[in-house]
C-alpha positions in Angstrom: -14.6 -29.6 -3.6 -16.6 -32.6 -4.7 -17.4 -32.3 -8.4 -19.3 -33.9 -10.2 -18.9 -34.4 -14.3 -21.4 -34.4 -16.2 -20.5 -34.6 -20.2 -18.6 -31.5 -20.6 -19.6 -29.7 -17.3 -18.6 -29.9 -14.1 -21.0 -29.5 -11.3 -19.7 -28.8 -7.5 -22.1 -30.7 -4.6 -21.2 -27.2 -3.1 -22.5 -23.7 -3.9 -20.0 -21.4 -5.8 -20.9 -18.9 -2.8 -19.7 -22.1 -0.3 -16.4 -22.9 -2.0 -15.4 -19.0 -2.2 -15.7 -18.6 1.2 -13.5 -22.1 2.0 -11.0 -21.3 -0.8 -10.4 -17.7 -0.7 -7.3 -17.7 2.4 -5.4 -20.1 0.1 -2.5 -18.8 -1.7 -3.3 -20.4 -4.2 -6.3 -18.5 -5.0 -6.9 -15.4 -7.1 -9.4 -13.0 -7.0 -10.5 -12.0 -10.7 -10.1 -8.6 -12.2 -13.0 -5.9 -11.5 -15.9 -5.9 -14.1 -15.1 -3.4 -17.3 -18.4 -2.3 -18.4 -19.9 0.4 -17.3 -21.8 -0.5 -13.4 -24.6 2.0 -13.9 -25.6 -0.5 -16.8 -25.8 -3.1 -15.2 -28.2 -5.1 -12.8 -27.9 -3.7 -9.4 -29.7 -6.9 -7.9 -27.5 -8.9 -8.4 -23.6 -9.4 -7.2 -20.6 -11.3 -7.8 -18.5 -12.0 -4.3 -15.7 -13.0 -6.8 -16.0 -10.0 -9.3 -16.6 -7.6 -5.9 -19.4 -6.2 -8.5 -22.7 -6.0 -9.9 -24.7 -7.8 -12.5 -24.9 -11.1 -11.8 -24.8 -13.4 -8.8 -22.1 -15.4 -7.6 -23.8 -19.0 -8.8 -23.8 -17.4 -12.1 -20.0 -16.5 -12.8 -18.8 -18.2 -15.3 -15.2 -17.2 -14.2 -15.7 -18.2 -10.9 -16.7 -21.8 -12.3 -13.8 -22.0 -15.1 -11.5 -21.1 -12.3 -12.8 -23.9 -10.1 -12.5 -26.4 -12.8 -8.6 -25.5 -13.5 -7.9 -26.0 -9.7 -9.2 -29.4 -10.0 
């Protein structure tokens, strides 16, 4: 996982989607708890490989990226 900071971000040279796929056998790694809101509220277009869900993409998760920053 390369990173890159950049003043209070972090910023992988990978794609969240990328480093999932690499990092998910480890046993170090956790999957994140299943969405709570309600899933026919939210965008069916778009899903979350580390949420297993719906309503946003995996680039997007903010989880996924805070997670990712604590491994490091």
């Amino acid at each position: 996982m390369n990173e890159v900071r950049e003043g209070r971000e972090m910023y992988f040279k990978n794609s969240p989607s990328q480093i999932l796929s690499k990092i998910q056998g480890q046993p170090w790694f956790r999957w994140s708890a299943p969405m709570q809101s309600d899933e026919s509220k939210r965008d069916q277009n778009l899903r979350c490989d580390y949420h297993n869900g719906v309503d946003h993409t995996t680039g997007q998760c903010r989880f996924l990226q805070t997670f990712l920053e604590n491994q490091i």
